[in-house]
C-alpha positions as CSV (number, residue, x, y, z in Angstrom):
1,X,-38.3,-22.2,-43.1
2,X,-35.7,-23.6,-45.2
3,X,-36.1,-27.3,-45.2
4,X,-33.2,-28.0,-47.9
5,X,-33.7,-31.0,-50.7
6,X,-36.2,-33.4,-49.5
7,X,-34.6,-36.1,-51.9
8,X,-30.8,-35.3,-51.1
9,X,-31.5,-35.5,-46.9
10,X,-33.0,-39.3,-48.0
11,X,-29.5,-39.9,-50.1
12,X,-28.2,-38.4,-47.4
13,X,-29.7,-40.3,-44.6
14,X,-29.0,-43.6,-47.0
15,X,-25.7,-43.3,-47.2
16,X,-25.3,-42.4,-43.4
17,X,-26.6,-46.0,-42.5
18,X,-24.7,-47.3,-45.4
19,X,-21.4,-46.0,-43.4
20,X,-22.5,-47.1,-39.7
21,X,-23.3,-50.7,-41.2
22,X,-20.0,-51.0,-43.1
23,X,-18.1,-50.0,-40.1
24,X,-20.1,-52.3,-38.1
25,X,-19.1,-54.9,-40.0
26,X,-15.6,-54.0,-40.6
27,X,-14.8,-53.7,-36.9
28,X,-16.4,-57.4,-36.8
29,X,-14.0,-58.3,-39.1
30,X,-10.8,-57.0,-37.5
31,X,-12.3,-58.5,-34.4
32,X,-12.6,-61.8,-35.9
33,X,-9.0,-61.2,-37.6
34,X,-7.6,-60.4,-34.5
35,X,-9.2,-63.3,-32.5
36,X,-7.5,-65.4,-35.1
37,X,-4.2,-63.9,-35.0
38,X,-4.3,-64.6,-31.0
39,X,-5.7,-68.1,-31.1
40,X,-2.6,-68.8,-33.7
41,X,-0.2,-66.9,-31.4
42,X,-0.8,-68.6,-28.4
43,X,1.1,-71.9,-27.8
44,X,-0.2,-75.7,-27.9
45,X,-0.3,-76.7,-23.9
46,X,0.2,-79.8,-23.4
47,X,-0.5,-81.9,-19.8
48,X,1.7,-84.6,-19.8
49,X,2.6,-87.4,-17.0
50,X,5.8,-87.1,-15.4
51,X,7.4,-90.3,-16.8
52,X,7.4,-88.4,-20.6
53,X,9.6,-85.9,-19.1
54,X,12.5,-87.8,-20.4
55,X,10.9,-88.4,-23.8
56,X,8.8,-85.7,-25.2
57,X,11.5,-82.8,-25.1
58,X,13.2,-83.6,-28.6
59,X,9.5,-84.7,-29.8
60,X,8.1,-81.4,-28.9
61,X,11.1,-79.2,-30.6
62,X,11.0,-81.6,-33.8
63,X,7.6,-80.8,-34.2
64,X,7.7,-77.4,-33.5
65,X,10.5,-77.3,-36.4
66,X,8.3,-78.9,-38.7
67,X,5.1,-77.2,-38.0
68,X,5.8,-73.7,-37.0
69,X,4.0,-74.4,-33.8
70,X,5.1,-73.4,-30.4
71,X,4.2,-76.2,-27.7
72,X,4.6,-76.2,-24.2
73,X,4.6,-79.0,-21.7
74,X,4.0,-79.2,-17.8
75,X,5.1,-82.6,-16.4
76,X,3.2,-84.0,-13.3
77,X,1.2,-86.6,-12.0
78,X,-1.8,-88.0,-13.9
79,X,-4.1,-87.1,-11.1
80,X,-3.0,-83.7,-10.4
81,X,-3.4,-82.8,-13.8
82,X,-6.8,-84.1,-14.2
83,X,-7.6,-82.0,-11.4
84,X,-6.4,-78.9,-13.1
85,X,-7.9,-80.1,-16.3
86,X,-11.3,-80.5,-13.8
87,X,-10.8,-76.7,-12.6
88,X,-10.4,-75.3,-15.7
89,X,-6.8,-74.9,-16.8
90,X,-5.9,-73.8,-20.1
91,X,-4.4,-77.2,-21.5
92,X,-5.2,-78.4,-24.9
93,X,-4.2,-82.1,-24.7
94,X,-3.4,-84.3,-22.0
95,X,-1.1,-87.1,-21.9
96,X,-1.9,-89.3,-19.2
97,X,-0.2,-92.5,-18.0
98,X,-2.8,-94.2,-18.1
99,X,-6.5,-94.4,-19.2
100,X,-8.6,-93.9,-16.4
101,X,-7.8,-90.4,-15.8
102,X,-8.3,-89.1,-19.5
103,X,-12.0,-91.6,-19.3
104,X,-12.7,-89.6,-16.5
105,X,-12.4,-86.5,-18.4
106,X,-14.2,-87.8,-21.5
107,X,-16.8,-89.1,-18.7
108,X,-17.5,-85.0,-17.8
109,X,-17.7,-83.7,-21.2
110,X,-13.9,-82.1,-20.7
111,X,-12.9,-84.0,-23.3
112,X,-12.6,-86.1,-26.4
113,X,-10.9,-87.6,-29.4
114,X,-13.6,-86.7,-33.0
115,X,-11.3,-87.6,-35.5
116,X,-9.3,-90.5,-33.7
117,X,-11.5,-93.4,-34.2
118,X,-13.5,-93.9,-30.8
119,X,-13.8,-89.9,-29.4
120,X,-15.4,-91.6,-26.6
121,X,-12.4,-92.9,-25.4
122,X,-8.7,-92.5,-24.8
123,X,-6.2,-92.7,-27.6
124,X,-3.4,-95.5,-26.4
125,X,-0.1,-93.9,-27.3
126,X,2.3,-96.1,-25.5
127,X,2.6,-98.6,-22.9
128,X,4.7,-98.2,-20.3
129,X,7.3,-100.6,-18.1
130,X,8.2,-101.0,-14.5
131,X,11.6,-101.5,-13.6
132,X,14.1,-101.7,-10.0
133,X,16.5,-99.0,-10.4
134,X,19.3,-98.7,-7.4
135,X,23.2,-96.8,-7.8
136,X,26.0,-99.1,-8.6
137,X,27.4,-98.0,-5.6
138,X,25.1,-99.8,-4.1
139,X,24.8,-103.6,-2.0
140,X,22.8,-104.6,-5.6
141,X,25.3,-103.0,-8.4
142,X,23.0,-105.5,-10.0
143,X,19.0,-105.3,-9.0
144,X,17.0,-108.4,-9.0
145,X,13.7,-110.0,-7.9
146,X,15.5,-110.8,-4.7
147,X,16.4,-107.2,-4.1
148,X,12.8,-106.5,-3.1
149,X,12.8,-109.3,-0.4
150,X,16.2,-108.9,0.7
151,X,16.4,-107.3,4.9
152,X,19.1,-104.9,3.9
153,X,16.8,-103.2,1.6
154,X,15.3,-100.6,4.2
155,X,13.8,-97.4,1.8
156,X,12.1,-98.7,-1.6
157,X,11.1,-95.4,-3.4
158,X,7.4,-95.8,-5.4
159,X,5.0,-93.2,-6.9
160,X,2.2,-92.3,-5.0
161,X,-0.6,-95.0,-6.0
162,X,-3.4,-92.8,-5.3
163,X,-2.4,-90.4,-8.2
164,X,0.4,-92.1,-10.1
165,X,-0.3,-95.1,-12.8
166,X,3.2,-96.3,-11.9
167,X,2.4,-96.7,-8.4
168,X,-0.6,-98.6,-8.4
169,X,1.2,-100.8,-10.8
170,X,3.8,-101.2,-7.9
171,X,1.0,-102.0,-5.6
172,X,0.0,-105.0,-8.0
173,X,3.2,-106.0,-8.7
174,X,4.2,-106.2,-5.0
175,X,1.2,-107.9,-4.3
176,X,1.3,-110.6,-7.0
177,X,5.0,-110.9,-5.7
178,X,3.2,-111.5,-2.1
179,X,5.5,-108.7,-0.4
180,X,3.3,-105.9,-0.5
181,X,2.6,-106.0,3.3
182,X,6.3,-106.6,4.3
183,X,7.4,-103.8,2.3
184,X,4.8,-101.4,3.1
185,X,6.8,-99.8,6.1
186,X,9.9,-99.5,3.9
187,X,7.9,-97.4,1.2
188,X,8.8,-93.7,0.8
189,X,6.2,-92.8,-1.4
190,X,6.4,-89.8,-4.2
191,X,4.5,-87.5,-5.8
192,X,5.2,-88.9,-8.9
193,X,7.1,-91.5,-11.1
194,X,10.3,-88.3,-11.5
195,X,10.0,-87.5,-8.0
196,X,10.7,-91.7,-7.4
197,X,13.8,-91.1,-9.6
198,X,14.8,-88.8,-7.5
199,X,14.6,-90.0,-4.0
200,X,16.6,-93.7,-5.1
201,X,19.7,-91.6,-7.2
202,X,20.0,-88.7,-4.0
203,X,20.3,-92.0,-1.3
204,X,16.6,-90.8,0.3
205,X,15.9,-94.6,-0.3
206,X,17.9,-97.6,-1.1
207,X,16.0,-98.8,-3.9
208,X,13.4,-97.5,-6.6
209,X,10.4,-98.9,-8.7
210,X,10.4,-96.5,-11.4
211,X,9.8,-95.8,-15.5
212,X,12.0,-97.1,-18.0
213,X,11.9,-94.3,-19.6
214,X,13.4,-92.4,-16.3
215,X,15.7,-95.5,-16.1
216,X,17.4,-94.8,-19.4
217,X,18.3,-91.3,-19.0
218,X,21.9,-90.9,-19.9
219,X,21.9,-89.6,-15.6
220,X,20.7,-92.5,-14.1
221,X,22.0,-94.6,-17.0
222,X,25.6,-93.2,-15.1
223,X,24.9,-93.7,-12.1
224,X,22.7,-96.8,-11.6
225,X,21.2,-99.6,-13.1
226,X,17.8,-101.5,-13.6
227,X,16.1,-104.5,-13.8
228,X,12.9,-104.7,-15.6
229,X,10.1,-106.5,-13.6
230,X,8.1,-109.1,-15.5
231,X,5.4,-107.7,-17.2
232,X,3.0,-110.5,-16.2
233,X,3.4,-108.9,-12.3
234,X,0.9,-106.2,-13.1
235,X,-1.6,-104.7,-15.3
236,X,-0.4,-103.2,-18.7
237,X,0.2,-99.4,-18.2
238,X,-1.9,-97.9,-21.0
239,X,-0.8,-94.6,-21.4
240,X,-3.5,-92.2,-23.5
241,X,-4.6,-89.1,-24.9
242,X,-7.8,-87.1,-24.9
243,X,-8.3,-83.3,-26.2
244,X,-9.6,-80.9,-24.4
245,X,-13.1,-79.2,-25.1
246,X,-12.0,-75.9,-24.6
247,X,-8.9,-75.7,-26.7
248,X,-8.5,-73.4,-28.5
249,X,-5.8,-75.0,-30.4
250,X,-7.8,-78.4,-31.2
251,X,-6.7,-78.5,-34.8
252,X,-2.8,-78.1,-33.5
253,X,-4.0,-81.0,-30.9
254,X,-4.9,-83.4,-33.3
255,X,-2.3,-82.5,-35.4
256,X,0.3,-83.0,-32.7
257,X,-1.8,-86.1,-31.6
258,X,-1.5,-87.9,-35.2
259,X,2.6,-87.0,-35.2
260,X,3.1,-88.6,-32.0
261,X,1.2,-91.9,-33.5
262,X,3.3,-91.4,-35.9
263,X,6.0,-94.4,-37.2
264,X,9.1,-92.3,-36.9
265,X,7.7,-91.1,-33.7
266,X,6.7,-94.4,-32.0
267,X,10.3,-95.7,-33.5
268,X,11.6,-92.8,-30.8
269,X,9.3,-93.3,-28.2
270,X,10.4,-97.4,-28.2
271,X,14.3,-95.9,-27.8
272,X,13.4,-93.9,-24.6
273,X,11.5,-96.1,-22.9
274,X,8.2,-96.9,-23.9
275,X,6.5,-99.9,-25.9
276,X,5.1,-98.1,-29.2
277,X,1.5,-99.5,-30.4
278,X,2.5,-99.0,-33.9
């Protein structure tokens, strides 16, 4: 029988695995390429508390000028977005209002901060500030110390202090003011620091211990005014930042994280609000 060229079937044979290994590896590569292209695609997430609502907007769309770097933002409560953090939700950096929620994080290996100093702990961003808001059509056009103990005042609007910052720093403030226990039937208590906002400008309470940076919203600035509460009432609110392990998008993280330390930036954090710690 005809067994053809021994020495051209070997070539033959040679070059056969020659072609399955180099479109092995070329599929691997458009793979990889591909892989990139997405991870590139795909948007920076950002977790943020609700009192940046007011703030980051013109941040976020300044960097994403700069950059080329889409960014999206979901604004709630610190707590409830540690718990989606917890259960897996596709976020890349969370901006908390405070520190204890992103330690926690840190704490379970959800994540860090390599390349900011301390990666076992939060980045401080800001500092925060609690202030009396109420509607000049109000009885207090102009809010005081006094408004909190006054009898009139019948609804005073706080976050929740079980998953807000802001609200346990009302709960301190209240009780280094030594009214906590007098006020506590005339609370009417929100999901968080916007949500406050909310109830005090629609009438749902007479009165409102919100942000500054909600405060100072052209809005409210309108419709209301505020008094700040001394600082010395309650513990500073340390707002901070920690990256998530799973990003994908760590090196837009950091790279958003180091512009929103930066001076320009803390220069326009310190006009909407919020004490700059640069």
């Amino acid at each position: 029988m005809f067994q053809g060229n021994p020495r051209a079937n070997s070539r033959s044979r040679i070059l056969s695995r020659r072609f399955r290994l180099f479109s092995f590896f070329l599929i691997c590569a458009l793979l990889l390429a591909t892989k990139c292209a997405t991870a590139q695609s795909a948007p920076l997430r950002i977790a943020a508390a609700a009192d940046l609502q007011p703030v980051l907007p013109p941040i976020l769309a300044k960097f994403r000028q700069s950059n080329g770097i889409e960014v999206q933002a979901t604004y709630q409560a610190s707590a409830a977005l540690t718990a989606q953090i917890q259960n897996g939700a596709p976020f890349d950096l969370f901006l908390s209002a405070d520190l204890g929620y992103p330690q926690r994080l840190i704490d379970a290996g959800l994540a860090d901060n390599q390349g900011f100093g301390n990666a076992s702990a939060p980045v401080v961003y800001a500092r925060g500030t609690l202030v009396l808001w109420t509607r000049k059509d109000s009885r207090w056009p102009a809010p005081s110390l006094s408004t909190l103990s006054d009898p009139a005042l019948q609804r005073l609007a706080i976050a929740n202090p079980d998953r807000a910052p802001y609200g346990r720093a009302v709960i301190a403030a209240l009780t280094s003011l030594k009214i906590a226990d007098v006020l506590k039937p005339k609370l009417v208590t929100a999901e968080n620091i916007s949500q406050t906002a909310q109830f005090a400008e629609t009438g749902n309470a007479d009165a409102g211990l919100i942000s500054l940076t909600s405060a100072m919203t052209p809005h409210l600035s309108a419709i209301g005014t505020y008094f700040i509460l001394p600082r010395d009432l309650y513990p500073p609110i340390e707002q901070g930042a920690v990256i998530v392990t799973h990003s994908a998008q760590r090196a837009a993280a950091q790279r958003f994280l180091s512009y929103l330390l930066s001076a320009p930036v803390q220069k326009q954090l310190a006009k909407s609000g919020l004490t700059p710690v640069n």
